[in-house]
C-alpha positions in Angstrom: -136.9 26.3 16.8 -133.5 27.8 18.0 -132.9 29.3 21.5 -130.6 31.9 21.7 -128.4 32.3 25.0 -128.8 36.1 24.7 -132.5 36.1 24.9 -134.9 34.9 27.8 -136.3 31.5 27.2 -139.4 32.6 26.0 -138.7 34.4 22.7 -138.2 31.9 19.9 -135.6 32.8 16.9 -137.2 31.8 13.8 -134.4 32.8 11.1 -132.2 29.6 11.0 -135.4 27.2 11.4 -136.2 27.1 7.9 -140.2 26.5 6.6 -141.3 23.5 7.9 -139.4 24.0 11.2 -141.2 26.9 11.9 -144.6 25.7 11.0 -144.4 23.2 13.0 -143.1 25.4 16.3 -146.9 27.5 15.1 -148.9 24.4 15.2 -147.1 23.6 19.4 -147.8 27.3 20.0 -151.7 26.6 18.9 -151.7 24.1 20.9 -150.5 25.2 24.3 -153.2 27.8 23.7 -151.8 30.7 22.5 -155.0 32.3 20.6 -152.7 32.0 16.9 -154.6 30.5 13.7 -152.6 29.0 10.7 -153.3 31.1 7.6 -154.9 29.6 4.4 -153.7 29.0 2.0 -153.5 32.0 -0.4 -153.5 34.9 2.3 -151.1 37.3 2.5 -148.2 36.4 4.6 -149.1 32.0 3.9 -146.2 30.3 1.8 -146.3 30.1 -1.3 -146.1 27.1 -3.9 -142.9 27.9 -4.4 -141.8 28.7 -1.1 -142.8 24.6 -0.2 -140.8 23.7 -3.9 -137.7 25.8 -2.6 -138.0 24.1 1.5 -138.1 20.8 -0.2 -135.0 21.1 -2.3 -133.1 22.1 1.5 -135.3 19.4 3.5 -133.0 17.0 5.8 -134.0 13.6 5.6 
């Protein structure tokens, strides 16, 4: 997740975080409470196959 200094602290920036980084920032928002649900696997708007292929190829590890 990436904070911007031109934003209030409360507004998360999602464009540099890359796949996994921002499913994991969903799953901590679930979990503080914030009435969200993961999507399954197949509805519109879930990643793809590929999209998990192509995160892979860029994945630090």
């Amino acid at each position: 997740m990436v904070k911007r200094k031109d934003r209030p602290q409360d507004v998360d920036v999602y464009a540099e975080g890359g796949l996994y980084e921002n499913i994991n920032a969903k799953r901590q928002r679930i979990a503080k409470g914030s009435g969200e649900k993961m999507r399954k696997p197949g509805a519109p708007g879930a990643p793809t196959a590929a999209a998990f292929k192509a995160s892979a190829k860029t994945a630090k590890r």
